[in-house]
C-alpha positions in Angstrom: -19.0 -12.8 24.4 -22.4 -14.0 24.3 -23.0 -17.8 24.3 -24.7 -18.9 21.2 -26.4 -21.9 23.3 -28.3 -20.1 26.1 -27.4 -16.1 24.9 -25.5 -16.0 28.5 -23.6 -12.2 27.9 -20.9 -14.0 30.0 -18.3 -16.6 28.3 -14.6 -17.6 29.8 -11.5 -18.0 27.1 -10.4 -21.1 28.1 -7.6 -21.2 24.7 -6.3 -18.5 22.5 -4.0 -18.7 19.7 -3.2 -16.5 16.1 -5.1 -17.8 13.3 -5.1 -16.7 9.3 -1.3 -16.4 9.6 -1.2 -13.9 12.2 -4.7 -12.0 11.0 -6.6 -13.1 13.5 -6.7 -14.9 17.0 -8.8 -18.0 17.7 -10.7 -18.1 21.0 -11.8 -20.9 22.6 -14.8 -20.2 25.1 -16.7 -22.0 27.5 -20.4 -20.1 28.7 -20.3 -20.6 32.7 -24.4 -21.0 32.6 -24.9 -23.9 30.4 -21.3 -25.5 29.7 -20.9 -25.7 26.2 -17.6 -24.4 24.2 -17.4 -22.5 21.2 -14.7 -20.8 19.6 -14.8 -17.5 18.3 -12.5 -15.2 15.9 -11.2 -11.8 16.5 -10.1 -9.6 14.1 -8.9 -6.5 13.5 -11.5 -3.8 11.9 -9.9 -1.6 9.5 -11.2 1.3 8.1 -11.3 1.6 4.0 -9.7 4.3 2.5 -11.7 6.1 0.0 -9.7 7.4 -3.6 -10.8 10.8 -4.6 -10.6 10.8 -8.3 -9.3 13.7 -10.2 -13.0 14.3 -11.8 -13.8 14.2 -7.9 -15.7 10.8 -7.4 -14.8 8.8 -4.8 -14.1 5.2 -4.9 -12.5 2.5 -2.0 -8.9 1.8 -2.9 -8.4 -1.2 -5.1 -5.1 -2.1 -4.1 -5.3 -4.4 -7.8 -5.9 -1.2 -9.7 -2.2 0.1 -7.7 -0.4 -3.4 -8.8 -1.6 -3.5 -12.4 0.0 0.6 -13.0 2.9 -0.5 -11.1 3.7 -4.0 -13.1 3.0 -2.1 -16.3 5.1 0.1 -15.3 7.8 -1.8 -14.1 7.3 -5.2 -17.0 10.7 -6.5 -18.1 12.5 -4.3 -15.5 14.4 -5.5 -12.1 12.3 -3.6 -10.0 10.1 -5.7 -7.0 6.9 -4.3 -8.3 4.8 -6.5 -5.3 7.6 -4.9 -3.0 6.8 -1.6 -4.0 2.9 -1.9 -3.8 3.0 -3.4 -0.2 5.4 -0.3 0.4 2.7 1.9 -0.3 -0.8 0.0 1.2 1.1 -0.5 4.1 1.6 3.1 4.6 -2.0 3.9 3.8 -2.6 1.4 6.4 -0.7 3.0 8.9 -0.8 6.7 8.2 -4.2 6.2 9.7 -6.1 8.3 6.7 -9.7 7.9 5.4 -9.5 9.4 2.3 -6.5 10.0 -0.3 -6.5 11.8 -4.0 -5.0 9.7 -6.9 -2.9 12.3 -7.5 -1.2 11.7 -3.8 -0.7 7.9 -4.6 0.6 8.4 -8.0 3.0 10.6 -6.2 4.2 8.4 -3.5 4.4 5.9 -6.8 6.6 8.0 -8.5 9.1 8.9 -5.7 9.1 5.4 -5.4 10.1 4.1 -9.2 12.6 7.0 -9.0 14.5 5.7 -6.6 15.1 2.2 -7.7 14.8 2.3 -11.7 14.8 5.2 -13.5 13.1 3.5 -16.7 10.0 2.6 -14.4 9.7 5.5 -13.4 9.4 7.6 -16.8 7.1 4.9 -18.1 4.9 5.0 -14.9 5.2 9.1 -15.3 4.0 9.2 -18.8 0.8 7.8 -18.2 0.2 9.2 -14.5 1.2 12.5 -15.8 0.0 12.2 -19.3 2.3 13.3 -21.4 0.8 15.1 -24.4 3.5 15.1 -27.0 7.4 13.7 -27.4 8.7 17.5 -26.2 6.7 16.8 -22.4 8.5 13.3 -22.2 11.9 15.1 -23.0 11.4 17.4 -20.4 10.8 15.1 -18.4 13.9 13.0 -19.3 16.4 16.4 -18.9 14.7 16.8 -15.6 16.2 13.3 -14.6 19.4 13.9 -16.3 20.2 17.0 -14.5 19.0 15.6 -11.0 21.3 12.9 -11.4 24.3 15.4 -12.9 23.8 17.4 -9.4 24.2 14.6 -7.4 26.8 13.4 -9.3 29.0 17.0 -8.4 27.8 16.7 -4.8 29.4 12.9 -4.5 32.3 14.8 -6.2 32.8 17.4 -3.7 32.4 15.4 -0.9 34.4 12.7 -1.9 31.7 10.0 -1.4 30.6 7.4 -3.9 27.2 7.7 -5.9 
């Protein structure tokens, strides 16, 4: 690290220790040419991940725009919405990717809301999927009602509680 004193390109680390809650490690220095201490700050550089809309602009993900659909979604219900929305940054984080379609997160949404409240989920679907008319949200609805009647048959057969 470069001394900001004397612009040495050498500097010792005489302290370090995490910072910002984890975020980001504090360094103490000290530049072996002139003396002086300074601390610096190292952080990790993430890369943003850009939203391809479905009229095919892009956009950087706005992880607010991903809360406010979810807490809509899940208003008045017992559902973790901040749970969920960490859930999902957190594997855009990690999965590494530059670039992901809306329709790809409002997937990973949905498979989400499906598994911990059904009502979530059909009010998250209706507006991700835009239903057109009260026959699409029905569809919808039987959809869910014979998923769970399977399941239901399987837990049956098997013995084991749904």
């Amino acid at each position: 690290m470069k001394c900001p004193c004397c612009a040495s390109p050498d500097s010792r680390v005489l302290d370090s220790r995490p910072a910002n809650e984890g975020a980001s490690i504090k360094r103490r220095r000290e530049c072996p040419a002139c003396g002086k201490r300074f601390t610096t700050y190292e952080i990790v550089d993430s890369v943003p991940i850009v939203v391809v809309k479905k009229d095919g602009s892009h956009e950087f993900f706005d992880e607010r725009k991903l809360e406010g659909g979810i807490m809509r979604a899940c208003q008045k219900r017992p559902v973790d919405a901040g749970k969920i929305v960490a859930e999902i940054v957190a594997e855009l984080n990690n999965g590494l990717i530059s670039e992901i379609s809306t329709k790809e997160i409002g997937e990973r949404v949905m498979e989400k809301l499906r598994a911990r409240d059904e009502v979530s989920y059909v009010r998250f679907a209706s507006v991700y999927r835009e239903f057109k008319d009260v026959d699409t949200f029905l569809a919808e609805l039987n959809s869910m009602i014979r998923a769970r009647t399977r399941r239901g048959s399987k837990t049956e057969k098997t013995g084991e509680e749904a």
